[in-house]
C-alpha positions as CSV (number, residue, x, y, z in Angstrom):
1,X,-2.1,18.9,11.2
2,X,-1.8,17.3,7.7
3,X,-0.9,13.5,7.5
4,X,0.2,13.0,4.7
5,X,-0.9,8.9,5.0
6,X,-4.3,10.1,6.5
7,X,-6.7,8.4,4.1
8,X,-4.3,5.1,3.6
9,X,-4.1,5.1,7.8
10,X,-8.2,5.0,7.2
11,X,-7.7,2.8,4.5
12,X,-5.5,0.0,6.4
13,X,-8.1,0.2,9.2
14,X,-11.0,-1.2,6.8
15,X,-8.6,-3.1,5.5
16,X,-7.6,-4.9,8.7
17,X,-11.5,-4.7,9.6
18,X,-11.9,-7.2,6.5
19,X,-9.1,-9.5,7.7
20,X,-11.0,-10.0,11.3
21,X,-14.1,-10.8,9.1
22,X,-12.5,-13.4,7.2
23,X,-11.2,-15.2,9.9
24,X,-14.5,-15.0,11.8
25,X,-16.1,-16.1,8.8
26,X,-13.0,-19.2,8.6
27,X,-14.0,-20.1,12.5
28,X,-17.5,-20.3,11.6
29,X,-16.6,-22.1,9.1
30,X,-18.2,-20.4,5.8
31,X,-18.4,-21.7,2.7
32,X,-14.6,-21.9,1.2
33,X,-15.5,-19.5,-2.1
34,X,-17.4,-17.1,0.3
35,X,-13.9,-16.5,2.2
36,X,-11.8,-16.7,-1.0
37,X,-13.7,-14.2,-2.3
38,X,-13.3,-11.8,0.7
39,X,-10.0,-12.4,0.4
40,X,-9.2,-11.5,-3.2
41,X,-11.4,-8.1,-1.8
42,X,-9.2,-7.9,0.6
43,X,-6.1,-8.5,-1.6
44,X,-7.6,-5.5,-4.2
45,X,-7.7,-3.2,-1.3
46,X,-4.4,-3.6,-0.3
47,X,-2.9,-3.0,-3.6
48,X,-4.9,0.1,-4.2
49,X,-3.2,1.4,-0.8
50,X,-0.1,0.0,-2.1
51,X,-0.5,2.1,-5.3
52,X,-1.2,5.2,-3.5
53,X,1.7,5.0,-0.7
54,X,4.0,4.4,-4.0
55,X,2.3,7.7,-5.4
56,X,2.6,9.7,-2.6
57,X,6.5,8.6,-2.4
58,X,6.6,9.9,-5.9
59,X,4.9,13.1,-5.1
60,X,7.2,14.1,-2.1
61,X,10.6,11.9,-1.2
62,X,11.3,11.6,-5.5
63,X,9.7,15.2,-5.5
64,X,12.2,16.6,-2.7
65,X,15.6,15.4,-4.1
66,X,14.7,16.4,-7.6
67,X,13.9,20.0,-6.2
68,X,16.8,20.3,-4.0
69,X,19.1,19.6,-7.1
70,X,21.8,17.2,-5.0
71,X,22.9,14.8,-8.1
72,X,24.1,11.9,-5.4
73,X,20.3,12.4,-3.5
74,X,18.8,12.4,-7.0
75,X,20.7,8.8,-7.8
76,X,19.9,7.6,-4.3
77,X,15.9,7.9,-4.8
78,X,16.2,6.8,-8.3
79,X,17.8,3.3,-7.3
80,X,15.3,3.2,-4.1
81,X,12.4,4.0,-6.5
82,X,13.4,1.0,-9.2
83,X,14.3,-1.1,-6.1
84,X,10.6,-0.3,-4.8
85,X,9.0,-1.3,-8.6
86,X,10.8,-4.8,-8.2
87,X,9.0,-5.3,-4.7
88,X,5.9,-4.1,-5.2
89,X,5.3,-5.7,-8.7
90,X,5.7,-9.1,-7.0
């Protein structure tokens, strides 16, 4: 069966993987850069998956109501989508 989040499920998996290291590495007590730099890794990571998620709503929810040609559908996903920039730009 095709997911279509298949590859961001994998990528949220490394993802959280990195946030058990950094707070084994904060327990241990690591130098403070060493864990700040994890985390701006971390942070990367997660915005790439971010980017992608927002691509794949692009490809098929935008995709969908611009096929089906419903003009109140069309508006609806239009708002969500400029509703979606504002969030994920912050």
């Amino acid at each position: 069966m095709h997911q279509k989040f298949a590859k961001e499920i994998a990528r949220m998996k490394r993802i959280e993987g990195q946030a058990r290291g950094i707070a084994r590495m904060m327990e241990e007590e690591r130098y403070c850069i060493d864990v700040l730099q994890q985390m701006s890794a971390m942070e990367a990571a997660l915005r790439a998956a971010k980017s992608k998620v927002l691509a794949i709503h692009a490809s098929h929810c935008i995709e969908d109501a611009v096929r089906g040609g419903d003009p109140d559908a069309q508006r609806e996903k239009f708002t969500e989508l400029i509703a979606l920039f504002g969030k994920v730009g912050r």
